[in-house]
C-alpha positions as CSV (number, residue, x, y, z in Angstrom):
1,X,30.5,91.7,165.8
2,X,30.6,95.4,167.0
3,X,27.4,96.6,168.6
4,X,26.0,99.3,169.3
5,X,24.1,100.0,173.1
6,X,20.6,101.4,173.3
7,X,18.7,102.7,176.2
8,X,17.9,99.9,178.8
9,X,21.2,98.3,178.6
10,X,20.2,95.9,174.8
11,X,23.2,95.5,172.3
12,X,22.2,95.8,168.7
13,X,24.4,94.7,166.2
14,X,25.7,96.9,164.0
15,X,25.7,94.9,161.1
16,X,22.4,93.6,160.1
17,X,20.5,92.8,156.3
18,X,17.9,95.0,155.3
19,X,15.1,93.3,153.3
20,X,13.8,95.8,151.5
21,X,13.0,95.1,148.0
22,X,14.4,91.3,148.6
23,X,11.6,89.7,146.1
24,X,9.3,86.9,147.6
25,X,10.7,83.6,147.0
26,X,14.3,84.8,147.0
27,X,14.4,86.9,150.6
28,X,13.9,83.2,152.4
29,X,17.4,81.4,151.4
30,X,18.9,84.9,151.3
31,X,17.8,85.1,155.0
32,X,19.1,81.3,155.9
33,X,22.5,82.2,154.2
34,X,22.8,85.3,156.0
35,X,22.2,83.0,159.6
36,X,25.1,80.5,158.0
37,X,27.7,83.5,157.5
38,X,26.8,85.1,160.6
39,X,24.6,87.8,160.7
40,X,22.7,88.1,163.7
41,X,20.2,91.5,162.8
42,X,17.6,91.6,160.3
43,X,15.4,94.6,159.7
44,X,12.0,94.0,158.3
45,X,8.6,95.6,157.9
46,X,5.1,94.7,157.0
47,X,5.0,97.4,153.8
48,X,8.5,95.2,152.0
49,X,5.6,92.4,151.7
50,X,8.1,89.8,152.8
51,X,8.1,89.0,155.9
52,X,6.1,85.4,156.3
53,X,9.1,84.2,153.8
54,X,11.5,85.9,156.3
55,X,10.0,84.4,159.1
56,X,9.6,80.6,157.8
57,X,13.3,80.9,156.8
58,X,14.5,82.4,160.8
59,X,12.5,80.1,162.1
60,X,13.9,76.7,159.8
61,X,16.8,78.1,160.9
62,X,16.5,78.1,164.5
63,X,14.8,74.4,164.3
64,X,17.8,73.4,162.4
65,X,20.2,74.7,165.3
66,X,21.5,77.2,163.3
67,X,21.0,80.1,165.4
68,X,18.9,80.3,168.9
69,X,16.2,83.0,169.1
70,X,18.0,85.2,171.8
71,X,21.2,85.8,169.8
72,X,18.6,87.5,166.8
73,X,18.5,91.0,167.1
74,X,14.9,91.5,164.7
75,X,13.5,95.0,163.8
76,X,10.2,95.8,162.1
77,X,8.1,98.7,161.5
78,X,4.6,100.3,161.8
79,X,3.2,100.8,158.8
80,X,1.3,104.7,158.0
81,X,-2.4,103.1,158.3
82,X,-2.0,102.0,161.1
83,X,-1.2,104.9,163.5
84,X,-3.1,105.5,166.6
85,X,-2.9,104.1,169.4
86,X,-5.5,101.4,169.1
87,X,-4.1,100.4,166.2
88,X,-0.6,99.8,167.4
89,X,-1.0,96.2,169.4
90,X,-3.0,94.7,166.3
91,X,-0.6,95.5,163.6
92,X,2.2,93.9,166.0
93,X,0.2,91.1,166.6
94,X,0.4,91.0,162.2
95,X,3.9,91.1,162.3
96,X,4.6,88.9,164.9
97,X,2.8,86.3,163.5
98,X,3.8,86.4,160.1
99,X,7.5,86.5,161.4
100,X,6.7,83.3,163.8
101,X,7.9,85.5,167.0
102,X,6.5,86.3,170.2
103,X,8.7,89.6,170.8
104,X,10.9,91.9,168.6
105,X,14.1,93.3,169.3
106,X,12.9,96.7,168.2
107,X,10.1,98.0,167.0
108,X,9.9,101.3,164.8
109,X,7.5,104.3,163.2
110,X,7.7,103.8,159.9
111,X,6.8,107.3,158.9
112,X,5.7,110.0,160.9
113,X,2.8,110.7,158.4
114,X,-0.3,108.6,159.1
115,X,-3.0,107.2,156.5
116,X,-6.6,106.2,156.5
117,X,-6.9,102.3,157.4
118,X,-6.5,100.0,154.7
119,X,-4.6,102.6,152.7
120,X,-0.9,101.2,151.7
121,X,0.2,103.8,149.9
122,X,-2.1,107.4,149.0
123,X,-3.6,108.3,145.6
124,X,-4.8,111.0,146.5
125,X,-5.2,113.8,149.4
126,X,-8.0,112.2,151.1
127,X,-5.7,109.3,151.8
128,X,-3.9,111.1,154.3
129,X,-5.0,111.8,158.1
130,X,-5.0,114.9,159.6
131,X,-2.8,115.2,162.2
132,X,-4.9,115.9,164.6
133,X,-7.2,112.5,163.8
134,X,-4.2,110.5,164.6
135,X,-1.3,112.7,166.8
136,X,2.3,111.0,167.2
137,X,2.0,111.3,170.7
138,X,-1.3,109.0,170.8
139,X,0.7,106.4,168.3
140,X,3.4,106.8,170.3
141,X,1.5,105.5,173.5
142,X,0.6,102.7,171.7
143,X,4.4,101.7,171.1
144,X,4.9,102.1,175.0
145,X,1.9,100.2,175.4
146,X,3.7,97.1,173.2
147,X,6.7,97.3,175.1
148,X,4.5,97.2,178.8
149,X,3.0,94.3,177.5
150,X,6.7,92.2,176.9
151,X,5.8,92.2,172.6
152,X,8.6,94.5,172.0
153,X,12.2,95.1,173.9
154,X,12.8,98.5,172.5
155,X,10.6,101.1,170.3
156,X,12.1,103.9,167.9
157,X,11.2,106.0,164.8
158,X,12.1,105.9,161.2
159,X,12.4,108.9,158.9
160,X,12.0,111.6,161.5
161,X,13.9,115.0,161.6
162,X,15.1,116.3,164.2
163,X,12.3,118.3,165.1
164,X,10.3,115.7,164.7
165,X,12.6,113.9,167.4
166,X,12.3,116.9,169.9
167,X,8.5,117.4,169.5
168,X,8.2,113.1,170.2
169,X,10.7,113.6,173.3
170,X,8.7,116.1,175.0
171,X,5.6,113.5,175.0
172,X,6.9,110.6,175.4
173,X,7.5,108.7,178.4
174,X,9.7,105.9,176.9
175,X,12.2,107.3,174.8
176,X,12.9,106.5,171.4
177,X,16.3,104.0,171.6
178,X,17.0,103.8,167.5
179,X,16.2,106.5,164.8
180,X,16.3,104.8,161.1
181,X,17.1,107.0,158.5
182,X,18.7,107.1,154.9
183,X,22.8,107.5,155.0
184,X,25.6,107.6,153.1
185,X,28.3,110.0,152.2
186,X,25.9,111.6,149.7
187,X,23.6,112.1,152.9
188,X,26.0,112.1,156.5
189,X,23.7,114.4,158.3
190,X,26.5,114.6,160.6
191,X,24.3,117.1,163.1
192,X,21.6,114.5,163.2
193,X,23.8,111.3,164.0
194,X,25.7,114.2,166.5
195,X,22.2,115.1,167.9
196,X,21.3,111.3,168.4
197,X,24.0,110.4,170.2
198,X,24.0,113.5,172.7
199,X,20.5,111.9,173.3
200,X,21.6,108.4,173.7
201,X,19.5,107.6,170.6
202,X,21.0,104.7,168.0
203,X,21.5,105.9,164.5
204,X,20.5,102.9,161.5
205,X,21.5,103.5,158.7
206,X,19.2,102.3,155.2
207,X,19.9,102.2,151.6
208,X,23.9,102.4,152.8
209,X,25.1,101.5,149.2
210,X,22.9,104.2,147.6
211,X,19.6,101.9,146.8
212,X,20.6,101.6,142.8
213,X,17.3,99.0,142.7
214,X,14.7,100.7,144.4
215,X,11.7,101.0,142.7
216,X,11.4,102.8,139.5
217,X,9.2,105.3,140.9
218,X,11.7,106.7,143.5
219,X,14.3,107.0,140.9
220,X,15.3,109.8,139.0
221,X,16.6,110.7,136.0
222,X,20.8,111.3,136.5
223,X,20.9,110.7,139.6
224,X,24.6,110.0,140.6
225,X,25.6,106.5,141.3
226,X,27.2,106.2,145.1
227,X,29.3,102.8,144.5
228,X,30.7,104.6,140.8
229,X,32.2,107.6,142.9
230,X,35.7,108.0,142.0
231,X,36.3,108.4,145.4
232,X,35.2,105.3,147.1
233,X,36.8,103.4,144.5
234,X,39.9,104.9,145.2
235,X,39.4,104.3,149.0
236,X,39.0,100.6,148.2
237,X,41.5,100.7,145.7
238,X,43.8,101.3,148.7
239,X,42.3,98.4,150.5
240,X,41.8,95.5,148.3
241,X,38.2,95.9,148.7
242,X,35.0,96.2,147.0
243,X,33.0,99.8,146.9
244,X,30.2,98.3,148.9
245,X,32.7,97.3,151.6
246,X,34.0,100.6,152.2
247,X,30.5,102.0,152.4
248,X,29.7,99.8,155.1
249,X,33.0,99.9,156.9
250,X,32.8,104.0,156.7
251,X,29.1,103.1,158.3
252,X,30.6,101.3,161.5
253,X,33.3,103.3,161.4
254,X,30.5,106.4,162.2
255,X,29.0,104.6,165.2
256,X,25.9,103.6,163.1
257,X,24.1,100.5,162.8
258,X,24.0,99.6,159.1
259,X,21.8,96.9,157.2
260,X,22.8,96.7,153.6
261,X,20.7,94.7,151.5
262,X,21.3,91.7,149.1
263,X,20.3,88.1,147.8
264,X,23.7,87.5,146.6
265,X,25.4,85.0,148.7
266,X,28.4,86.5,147.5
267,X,27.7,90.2,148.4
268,X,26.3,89.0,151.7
269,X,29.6,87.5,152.6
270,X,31.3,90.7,150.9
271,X,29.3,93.2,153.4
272,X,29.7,91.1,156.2
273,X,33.4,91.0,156.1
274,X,33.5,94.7,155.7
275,X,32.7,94.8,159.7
276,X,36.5,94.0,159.7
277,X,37.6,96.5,156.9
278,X,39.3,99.5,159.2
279,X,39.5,103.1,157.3
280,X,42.0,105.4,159.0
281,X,41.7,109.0,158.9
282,X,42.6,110.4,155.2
283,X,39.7,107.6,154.1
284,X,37.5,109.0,156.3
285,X,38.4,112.8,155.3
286,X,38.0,111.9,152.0
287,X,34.5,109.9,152.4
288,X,33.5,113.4,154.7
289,X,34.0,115.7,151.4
290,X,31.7,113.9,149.3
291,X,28.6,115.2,151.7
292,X,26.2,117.1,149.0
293,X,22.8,116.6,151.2
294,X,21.8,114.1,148.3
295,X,18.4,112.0,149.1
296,X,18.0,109.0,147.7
297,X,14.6,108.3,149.6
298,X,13.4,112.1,149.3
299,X,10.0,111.4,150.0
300,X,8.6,113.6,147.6
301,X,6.1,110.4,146.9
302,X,4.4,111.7,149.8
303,X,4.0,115.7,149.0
304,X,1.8,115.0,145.3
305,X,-0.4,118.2,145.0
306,X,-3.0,118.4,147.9
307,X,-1.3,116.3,149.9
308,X,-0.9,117.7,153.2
309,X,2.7,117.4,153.6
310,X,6.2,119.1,152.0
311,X,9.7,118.1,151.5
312,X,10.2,120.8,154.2
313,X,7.8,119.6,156.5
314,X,9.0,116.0,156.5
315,X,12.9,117.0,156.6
316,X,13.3,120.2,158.0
């Protein structure tokens, strides 16, 4: 499995599941599955409202001798109420209980935009924190606190900009090793991924396949449909493989980490054999012209009226 090397020498793989909107009572034998065909890296977070069920099922599987803990690579995330850098070990401490751990692999801000305690997800203006109530820079101290303290090998960010990765850098005294972030060919944001890796930072890649079943509230109405474009069909077309393959190949193929999501034991075995699918340069030409800056996670669930932040603000 190709792998990608973050600061202070740890290998992630580059091919891991993402268990976003895997339901409860499905995500666990999807998880086990994944362990039997091989995947090694699993990317959760407290918000997907799934991870006890994904930590029963990693842990069944390393009592059944499926896999052993050290050849895991597991990510999860800090959720928006719980910035600040007291709140930083507790929420771990959540996560790595529910997920039957005692470290993670990596550890990420889920959102640079952070929320009054207890607050999942904002209604309404007052939901929000001011920045100055909860800065990055005092969050981020609590990440470097967890990863002082042996609960975390590596720390990163999720959804940042690049400004947003320049402003963290100038505070922080361990650098961020992944940024996680939406891509595809609808989205390369090939100066970001170019920006990363001139900074040593790991690029993930989410919703890889163009998240067709997020939530109805983050869709919209014709809105195009990533694994129906005429061109990646025609790339896999020319490879005897399946849309979703070649979206995940042209991932690796980038230098990115990539964690497709499914449930399907069928599609799981699918995107895992893509890591093997090789695209040579016209595919990769062809995949590059199909850039149109197209978000599939915009964010604009975070910028209702009132709300302290923009689409600009968040991306730049």
């Amino acid at each position: 499995m190709q792998t990608l090397e973050l600061s202070g020498g740890y290998r992630m793989p580059a091919l891991g599941l993402g268990t976003w909107k895997a339901d409860p009572g499905v995500v666990g034998e999807a998880v086990r599955e994944a362990v039997r065909i091989g995947y090694r890296h699993f990317d959760c977070a407290p918000v997907y409202g799934n991870e006890k069920e994904v930590g029963l099922a990693l842990s069944a599987a390393i009592a059944a001798g499926e896999v052993r803990r050290e050849e895991l690579w597991i990510t999860s995330k800090l959720w928006n109420d719980c910035h600040g850098r007291d709140n930083v070990l507790p929420a771990l401490g959540r996560t790595l209980n529910d997920l039957k751990l005692d470290y993670l692999d990596l550890f990420l801000v889920h959102w640079p935009l952070p929320q009054r305690p207890g607050v999942s997800f904002p209604a309404e203006p007052r939901d929000f924190l001011d920045p100055a109530e909860a800065p990055l820079a005092d969050t981020w101290a609590g990440m470097e606190d967890a990863v002082g303290k042996g609960m975390v090998r590596c720390i990163g960010v999720s959804n940042f900009s690049r400004r947003r990765l320049e402003d963290l850098g100038d505070q922080a005294r361990v650098s961020p090793a992944v940024l996680q972030v939406e891509l595809h060919p609808y989205l390369a944001q090939a100066e970001l991924v170019d920006y990363c890796r001139s900074r040593g930072i790991g690029v993930t890649a989410y919703s890889p396949l163009g998240s067709k079943d997020r939530p109805e509230r983050l869709q919209h109405e014709d809105e195009p449909v990533l694994l129906e474009d005429t061109v990646i069909r025609s790339v896999a077309r020319r490879h005897s493989a399946t849309p979703a393959q070649v979206l995940v190949a042209w991932a690796l193929a980038r230098g990115t980490s990539v964690i497709p999501k499914s449930s399907s034991p069928v599609r799981l075995k699918e995107n895992f054999a893509a890591a093997g699918l090789r695209l040579d340069e016209r595919d990769m030409q062809d995949i590059a012209a199909l850039d149109r800056g197209y978000r599939y996670v915009d964010g604009a669930f975070w910028c209702f009226e009132g709300s302290p932040h923009t689409l600009e603000s968040l991306w730049g």
